[in-house]
C-alpha positions in Angstrom: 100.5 109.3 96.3 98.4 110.9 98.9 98.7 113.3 102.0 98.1 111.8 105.4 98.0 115.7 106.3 95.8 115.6 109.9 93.4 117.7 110.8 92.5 119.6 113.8 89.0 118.9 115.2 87.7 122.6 114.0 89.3 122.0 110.9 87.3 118.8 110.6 83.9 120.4 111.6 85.0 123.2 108.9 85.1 121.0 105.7 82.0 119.1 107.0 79.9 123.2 107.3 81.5 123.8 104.0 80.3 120.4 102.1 76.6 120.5 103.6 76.9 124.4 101.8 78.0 123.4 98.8 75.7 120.4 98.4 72.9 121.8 96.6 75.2 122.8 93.5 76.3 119.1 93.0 76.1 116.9 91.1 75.2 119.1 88.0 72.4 118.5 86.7 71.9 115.9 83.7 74.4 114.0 85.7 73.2 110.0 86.6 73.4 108.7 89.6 75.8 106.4 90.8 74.1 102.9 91.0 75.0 99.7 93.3 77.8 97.7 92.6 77.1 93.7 91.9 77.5 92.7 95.2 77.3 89.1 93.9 80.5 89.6 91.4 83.9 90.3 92.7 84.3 93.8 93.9 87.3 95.9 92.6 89.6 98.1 94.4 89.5 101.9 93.3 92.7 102.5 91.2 93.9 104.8 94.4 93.4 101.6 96.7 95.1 99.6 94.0 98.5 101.4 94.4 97.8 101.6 98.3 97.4 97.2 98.2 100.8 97.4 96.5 103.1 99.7 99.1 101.2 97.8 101.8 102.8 94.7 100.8 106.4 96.6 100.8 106.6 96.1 104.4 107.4 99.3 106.6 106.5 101.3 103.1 103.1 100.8 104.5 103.1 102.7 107.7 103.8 106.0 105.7 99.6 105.5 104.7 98.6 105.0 108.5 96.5 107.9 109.7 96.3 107.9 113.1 94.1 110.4 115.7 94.4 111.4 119.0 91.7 112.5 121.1 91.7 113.6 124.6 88.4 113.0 126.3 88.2 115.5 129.5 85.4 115.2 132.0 83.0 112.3 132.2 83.5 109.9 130.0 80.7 107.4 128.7 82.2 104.3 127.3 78.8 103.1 126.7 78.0 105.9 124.8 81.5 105.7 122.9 81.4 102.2 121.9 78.0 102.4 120.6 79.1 105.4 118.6 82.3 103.9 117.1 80.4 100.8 116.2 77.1 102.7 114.6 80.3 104.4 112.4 81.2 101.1 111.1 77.9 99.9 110.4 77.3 103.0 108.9 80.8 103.0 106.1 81.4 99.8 104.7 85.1 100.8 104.0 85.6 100.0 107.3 84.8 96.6 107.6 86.1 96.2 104.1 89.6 93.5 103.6 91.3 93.2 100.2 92.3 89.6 100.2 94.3 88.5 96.7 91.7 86.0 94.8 93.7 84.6 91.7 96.1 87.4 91.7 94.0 90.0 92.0 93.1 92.2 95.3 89.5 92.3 95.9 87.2 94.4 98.3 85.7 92.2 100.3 83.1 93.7 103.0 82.4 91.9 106.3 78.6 92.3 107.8 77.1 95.0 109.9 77.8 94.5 113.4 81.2 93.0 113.4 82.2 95.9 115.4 85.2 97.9 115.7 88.7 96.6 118.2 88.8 98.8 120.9 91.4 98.2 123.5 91.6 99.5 127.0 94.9 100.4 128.8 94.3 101.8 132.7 97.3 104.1 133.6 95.8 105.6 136.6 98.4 106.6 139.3 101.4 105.4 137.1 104.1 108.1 137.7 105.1 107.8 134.1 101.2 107.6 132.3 102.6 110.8 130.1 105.7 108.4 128.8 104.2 105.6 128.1 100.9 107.2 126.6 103.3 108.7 124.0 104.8 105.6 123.1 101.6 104.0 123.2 100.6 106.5 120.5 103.4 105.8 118.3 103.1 102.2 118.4 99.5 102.6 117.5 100.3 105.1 114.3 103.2 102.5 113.3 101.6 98.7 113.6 101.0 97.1 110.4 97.2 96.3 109.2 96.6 93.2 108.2 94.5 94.1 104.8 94.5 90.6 103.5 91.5 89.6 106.8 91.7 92.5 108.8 89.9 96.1 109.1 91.8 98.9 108.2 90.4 100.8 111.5 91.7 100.4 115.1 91.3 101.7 118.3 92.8 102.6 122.2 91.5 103.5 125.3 93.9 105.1 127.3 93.3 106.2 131.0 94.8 108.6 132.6 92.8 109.4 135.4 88.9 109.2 136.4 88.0 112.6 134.6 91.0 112.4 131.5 91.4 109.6 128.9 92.8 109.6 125.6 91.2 108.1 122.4 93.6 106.7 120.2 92.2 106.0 116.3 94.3 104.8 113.2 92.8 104.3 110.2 95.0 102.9 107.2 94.7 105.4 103.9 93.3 102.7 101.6 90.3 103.0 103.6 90.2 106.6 104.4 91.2 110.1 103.5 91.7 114.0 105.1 88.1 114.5 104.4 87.3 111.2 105.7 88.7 112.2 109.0 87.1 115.1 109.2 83.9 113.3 108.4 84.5 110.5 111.3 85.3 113.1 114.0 81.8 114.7 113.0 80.1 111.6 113.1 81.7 110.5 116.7 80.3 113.9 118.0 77.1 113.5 116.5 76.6 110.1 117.8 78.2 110.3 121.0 75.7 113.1 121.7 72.7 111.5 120.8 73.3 108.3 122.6 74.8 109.7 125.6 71.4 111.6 125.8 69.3 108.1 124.9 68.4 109.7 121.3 68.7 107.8 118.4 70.8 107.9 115.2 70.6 110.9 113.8 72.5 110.5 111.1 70.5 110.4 107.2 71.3 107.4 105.5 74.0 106.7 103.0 72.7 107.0 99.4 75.5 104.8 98.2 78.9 103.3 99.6 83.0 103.4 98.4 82.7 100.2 96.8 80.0 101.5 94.2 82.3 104.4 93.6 85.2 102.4 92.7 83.0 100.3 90.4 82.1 103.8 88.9 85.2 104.8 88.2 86.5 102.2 86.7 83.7 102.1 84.4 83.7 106.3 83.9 87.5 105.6 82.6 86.0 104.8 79.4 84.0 108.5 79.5 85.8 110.6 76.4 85.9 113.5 78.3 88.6 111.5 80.8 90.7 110.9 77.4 91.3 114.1 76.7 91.8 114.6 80.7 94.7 111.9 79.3 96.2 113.9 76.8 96.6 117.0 78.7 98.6 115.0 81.1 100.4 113.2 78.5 101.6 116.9 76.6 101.9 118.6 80.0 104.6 115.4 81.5 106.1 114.5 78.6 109.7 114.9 78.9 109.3 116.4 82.7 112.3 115.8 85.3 112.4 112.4 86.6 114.2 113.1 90.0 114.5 116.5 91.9 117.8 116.6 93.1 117.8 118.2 96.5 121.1 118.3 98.4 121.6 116.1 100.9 124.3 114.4 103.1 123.6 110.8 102.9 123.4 109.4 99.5 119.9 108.2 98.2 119.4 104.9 99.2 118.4 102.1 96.5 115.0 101.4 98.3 113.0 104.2 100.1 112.3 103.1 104.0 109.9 105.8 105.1 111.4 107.1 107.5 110.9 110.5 108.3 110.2 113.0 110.9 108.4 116.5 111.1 109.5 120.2 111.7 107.1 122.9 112.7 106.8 126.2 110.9 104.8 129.3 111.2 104.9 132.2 109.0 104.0 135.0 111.1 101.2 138.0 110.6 103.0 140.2 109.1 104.5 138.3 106.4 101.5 136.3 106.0 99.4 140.2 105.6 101.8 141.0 102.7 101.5 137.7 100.9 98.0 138.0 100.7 98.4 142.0 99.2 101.0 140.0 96.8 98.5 137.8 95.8 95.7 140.5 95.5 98.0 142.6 93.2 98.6 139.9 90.6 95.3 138.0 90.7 96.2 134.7 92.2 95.4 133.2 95.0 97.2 132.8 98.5 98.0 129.0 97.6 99.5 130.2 94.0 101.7 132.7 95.7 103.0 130.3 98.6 103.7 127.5 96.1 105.7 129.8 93.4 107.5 130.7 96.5 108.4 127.3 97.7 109.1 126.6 93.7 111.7 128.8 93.6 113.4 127.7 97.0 113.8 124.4 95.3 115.2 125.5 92.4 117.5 127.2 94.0 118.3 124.2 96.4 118.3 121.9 93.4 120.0 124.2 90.8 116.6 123.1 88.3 114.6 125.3 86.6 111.9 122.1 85.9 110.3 121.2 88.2 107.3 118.9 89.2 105.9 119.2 92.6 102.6 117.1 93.9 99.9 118.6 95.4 96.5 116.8 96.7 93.2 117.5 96.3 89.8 116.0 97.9 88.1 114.9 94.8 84.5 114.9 96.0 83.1 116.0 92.8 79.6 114.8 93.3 77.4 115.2 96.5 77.0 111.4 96.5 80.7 111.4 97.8 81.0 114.1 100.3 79.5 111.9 103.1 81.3 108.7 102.7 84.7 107.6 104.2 87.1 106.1 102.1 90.3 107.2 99.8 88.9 109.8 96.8 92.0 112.3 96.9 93.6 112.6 94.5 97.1 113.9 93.6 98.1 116.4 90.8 101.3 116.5 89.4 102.1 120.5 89.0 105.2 121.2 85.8 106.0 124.4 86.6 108.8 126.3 84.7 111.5 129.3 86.5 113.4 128.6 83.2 114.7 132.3 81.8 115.0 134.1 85.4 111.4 135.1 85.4 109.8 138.0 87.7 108.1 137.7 90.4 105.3 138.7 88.6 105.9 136.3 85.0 106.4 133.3 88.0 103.1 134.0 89.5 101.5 134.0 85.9 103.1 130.7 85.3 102.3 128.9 88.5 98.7 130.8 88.2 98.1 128.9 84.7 99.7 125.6 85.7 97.5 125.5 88.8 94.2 126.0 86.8 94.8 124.0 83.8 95.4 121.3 86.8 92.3 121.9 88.5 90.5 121.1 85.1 91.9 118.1 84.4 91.8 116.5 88.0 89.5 114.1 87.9 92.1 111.2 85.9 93.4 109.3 89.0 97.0 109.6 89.6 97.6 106.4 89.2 96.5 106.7 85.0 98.2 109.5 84.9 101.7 107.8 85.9 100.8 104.8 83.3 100.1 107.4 81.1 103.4 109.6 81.2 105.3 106.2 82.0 108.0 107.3 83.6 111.4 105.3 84.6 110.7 103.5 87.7 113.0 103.5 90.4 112.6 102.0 94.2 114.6 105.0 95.0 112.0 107.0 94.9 108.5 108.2 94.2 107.4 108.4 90.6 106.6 112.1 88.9 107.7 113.7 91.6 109.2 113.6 95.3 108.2 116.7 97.2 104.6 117.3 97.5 103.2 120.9 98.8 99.6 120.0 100.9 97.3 123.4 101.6 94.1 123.8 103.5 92.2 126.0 105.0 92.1 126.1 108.9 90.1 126.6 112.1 90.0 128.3 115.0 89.4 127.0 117.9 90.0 122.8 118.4 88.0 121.9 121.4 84.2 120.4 120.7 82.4 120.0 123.9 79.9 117.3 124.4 77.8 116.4 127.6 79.9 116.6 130.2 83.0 116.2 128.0 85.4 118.2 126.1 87.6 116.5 122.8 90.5 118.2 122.1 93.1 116.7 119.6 96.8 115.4 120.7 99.5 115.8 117.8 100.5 111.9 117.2 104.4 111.2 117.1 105.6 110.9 113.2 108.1 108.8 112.8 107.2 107.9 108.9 107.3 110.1 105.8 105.6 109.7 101.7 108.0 112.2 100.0 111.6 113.0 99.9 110.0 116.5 101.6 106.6 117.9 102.1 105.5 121.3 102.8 102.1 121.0 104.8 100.3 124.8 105.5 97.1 125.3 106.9 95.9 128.9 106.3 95.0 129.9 110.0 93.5 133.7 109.0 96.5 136.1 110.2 99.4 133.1 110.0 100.3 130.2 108.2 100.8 126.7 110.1 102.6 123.5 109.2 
């Protein structure tokens, strides 16, 4: 259960500033380093690829886990340049070259070599009256056609040209290979090495200390750490009992398998309001996120008429410095029990969605995937386990155009025609408004 929330390109370059920041803090210290993975044994999938393998073989489920980004390349464009840079990315993350065929039963990572290459496919419209149409169906075809995870990379790409001086850059990437941070990471990297060999530079890029496959290996075998038990029990008391279906009204009855299907709805919380959240969360001591999500607790209480509810929210995951470079799938998703039982205050709501939040963030690192074989609750096709609206938050950027020689990116919003939850509430804090 993951957000394929997408980025803006400053948003990107943001988390990227903010990890090279952070890095000297992390990993603490007494903490071992994360060794190599037996390339010569079979290579396991990480338990959040695990579940991914399994929706991908539900057919359209899949397509909800597709994360697709649109670029538009202004100006003049070297494909030279471009290639070479999209290629150098692959070589660089083995997660993308990486195919989870099933060996006896069991999915394996299976990583092809170095210089396989990524697809990139070329479509000229130049001087086609409708270029604008088909572009945009162009980019919801790419979003929606299935990988092919059993021999196939889980990264693909377009060309589109719309003119000499305008073309449009069309990357999907499926989740099992790849997360928010990981996009953030691979629009950093295409700048980076766009840039260097547009100017006939080098790579300047450091080297990888490690890659996602050793990671998975590690967390596997860090399962077995005590301090993850007790990570299990506070999920365990937290769940037990929880709801096992919020019932939101709605005019079509719940169908007995979940088809995806879904569509988006812009929002925008204005200055004003968005000022006197952020007094409300100053005056009782939690944070802009706490206040937003007690708010949107209590809308769907009210909506559902239940005063228990459990609502998803992701989190990046990169605990160590070892992961904060790589691309692949590390978020994880918490599952937040929070109570409006008794008519509480404003205040009393804050306090409980305040404590819920941080006894969360302690106990993050168990994947989601434990922590559902943990609680073990009824299983239904009808929906998703735990929980079935998920509330995604991040901090935004400014302004969304890089420029690069004699080019300017700017990201395109990519159709949505696909949907994880029941409903999810994705915010981006932009300074003086909200955004989702």
């Amino acid at each position: 259960m993951f957000s394929s929330k997408k980025l803006s390109i400053a948003e990107r370059e943001r988390l990227l500033r903010l990890a090279e920041a952070a890095r000297p803090s992390r990993p603490a210290a007494g903490t071992a380093p994360i060794g190599a993975a037996d390339r010569s044994q079979p290579l396991p999938l990480s338990f959040a690829q695990q579940r991914l393998w399994f929706l991908a073989q539900m057919g359209d489920a899949g397509q909800a886990y597709h994360l697709p980004m649109s670029l538009r390349l202004s100006g003049t464009l070297d494909r030279a340049a471009l290639r070479a840079a999209l290629a150098r990315i692959v070589d660089r993350h083995e997660a993308l070259r990486t195919s989870y065929p099933m060996v006896d039963g069991t999915p394996e990572q299976r990583i092809a070599p170095a210089g396989c290459g990524v697809a990139l496919h070329e479509q000229d419209l130049r001087g086609r009256p409708d270029a604008q149409t088909v572009l945009q169906q162009l980019m919801q075809d790419e979003a929606a056609a299935p990988f092919d995870l059993d021999a196939g990379a889980p990264l693909r790409g377009r060309l589109v040209a719309l003119d000499e001086a305008e073309h449009v850059l069309l990357l999907t990437l499926h989740h099992i290979a790849s997360d928010g941070w990981s996009l953030a990471l691979f629009t950093h990297e295409l700048v980076a090495l766009y840039r260097a060999f547009a100017e006939g530079r080098p790579d300047p890029l450091p080297p990888l200390a490690i890659q996602y496959v050793d990671y998975a290996a590690w967390q596997r075998q860090r399962l077995k750490d005590d301090a993850l038990q007790l990570q299990a029990d506070h999920w365990r008391r937290v769940l037990a009992g929880a709801p096992v279906l919020l019932t939101l009204p709605t005019d079509r009855a719940r169908p007995a398998e979940q088809d995806q299907a879904g569509r988006t709805v812009s929002v925008e919380v204005d200055a004003p309001l968005t000022a006197q959240l952020r007094e409300l969360a100053r005056r009782h001591g939690t944070t802009l996120f706490m206040t937003v999500l007690a708010g949107w607790a209590a809308v769907l209480s009210r909506l559902s008429g239940q005063s228990d509810l459990v609502i998803g929210t992701p989190v990046a995951n990169r605990t160590r410095a070892e992961f904060e470079p790589l691309i692949g799938l590390f978020a994880n998703t918490l599952a937040l029990r929070l109570d409006l039982g008794g008519q509480p205050s404003v205040a009393q709501l804050l306090q409980r969605v305040k404590e819920r939040s941080l006894a969360a963030q302690e106990h993050q690192d168990l994947p989601f995937e434990q922590v559902v074989e943990i609680v073990n609750p009824p299983r239904s096709l009808s929906h998703s386990p735990l929980f079935q609206v998920l509330f995604s938050w991040q901090a935004g950027g400014r302004g969304d155009t890089l420029e690069l020689p004699g080019l300017r990116l700017e990201p395109l919003a990519a159709p949505q025609v696909s949907a994880q939850f029941d409903l999810t509430l994705n915010l981006v804090d932009a300074g003086d408004r909200l955004l989702g």
